[in-house]
C-alpha positions as CSV (number, residue, x, y, z in Angstrom):
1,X,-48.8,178.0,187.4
2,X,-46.0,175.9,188.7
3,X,-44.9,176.5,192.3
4,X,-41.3,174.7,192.3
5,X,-38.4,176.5,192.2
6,X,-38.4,177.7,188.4
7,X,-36.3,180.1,186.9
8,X,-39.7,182.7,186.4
9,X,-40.8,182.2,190.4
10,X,-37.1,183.1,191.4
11,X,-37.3,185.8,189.5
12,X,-40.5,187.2,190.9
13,X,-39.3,186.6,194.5
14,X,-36.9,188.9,195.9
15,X,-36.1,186.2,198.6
16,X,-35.2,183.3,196.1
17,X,-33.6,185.5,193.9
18,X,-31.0,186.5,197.1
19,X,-31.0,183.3,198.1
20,X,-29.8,182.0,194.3
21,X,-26.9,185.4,194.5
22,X,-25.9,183.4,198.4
23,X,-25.7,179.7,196.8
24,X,-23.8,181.4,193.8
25,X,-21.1,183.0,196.2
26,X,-21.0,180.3,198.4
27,X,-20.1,177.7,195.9
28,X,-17.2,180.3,194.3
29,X,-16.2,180.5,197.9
30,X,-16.4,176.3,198.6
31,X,-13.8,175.9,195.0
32,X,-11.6,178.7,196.2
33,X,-11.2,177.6,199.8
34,X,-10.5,173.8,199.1
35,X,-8.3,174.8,196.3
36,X,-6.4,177.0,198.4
37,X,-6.2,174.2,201.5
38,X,-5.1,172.0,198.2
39,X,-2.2,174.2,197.8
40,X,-1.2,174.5,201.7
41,X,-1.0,170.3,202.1
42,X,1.1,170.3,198.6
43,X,3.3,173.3,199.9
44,X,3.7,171.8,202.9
45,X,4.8,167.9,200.9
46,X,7.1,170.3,198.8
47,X,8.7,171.7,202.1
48,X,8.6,168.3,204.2
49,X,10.6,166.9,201.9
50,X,13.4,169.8,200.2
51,X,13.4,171.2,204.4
52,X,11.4,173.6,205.9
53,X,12.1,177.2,205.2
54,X,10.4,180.7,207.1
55,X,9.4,181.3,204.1
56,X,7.6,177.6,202.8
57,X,6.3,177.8,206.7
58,X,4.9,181.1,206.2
59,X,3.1,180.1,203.0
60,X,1.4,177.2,204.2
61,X,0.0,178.9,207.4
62,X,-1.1,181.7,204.8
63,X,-2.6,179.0,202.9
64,X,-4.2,177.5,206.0
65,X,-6.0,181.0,207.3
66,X,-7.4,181.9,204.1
67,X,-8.7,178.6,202.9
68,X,-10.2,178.6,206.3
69,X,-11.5,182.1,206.8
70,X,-13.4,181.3,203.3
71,X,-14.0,177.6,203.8
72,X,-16.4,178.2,207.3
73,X,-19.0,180.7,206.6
74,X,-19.2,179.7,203.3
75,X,-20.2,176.1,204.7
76,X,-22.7,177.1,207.1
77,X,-24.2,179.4,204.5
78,X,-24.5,176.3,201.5
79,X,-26.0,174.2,204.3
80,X,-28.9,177.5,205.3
81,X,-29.5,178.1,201.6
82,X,-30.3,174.3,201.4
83,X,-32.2,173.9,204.2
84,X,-34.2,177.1,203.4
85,X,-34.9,175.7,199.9
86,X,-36.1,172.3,201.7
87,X,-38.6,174.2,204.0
88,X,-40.3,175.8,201.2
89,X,-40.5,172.3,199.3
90,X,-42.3,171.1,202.7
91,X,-44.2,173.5,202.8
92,X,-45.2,173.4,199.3
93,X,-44.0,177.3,198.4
């Protein structure tokens, strides 16, 4: 019976099994939030060089706050998942 992280032991273990649903949402969350800061620093080249506008001003900050309200827990949580997945490695789990 093979103790690396297979599709059968993650499927047994209610831990891995949450920890695989985490590294899921946190890597949908990594794509949205860069893509979203993507679109801030091109609406913000758009409005930089037609002129700035309330409005283009208003999207970029929009941009900003939700690419970064995604973009930090959804770091901290890839790098946890990781380093919980290297500790049972160490420890031969």
């Amino acid at each position: 019976m093979s103790t690396n992280s297979g599709s059968s032991v993650d499927g047994d273990d209610p831990v891995r099994r949450r920890r695989r649903q985490v590294e899921r949402w946190t890597l949908l969350a990594n794509r949205i939030g860069y893509l979203v800061l993507a679109l801030a620093m091109a609406l913000f080249v758009i409005a930089f060089a037609v002129g700035f506008s309330p409005t283009m001003a208003t999207l970029v900050v929009a941009c900003l706050v939700v690419s970064f309200v995604l973009l930090a827990p959804s770091i901290v949580l890839g790098y946890a998942v990781k380093a919980a997945d290297r500790d049972d490695a160490e420890r031969g789990l």
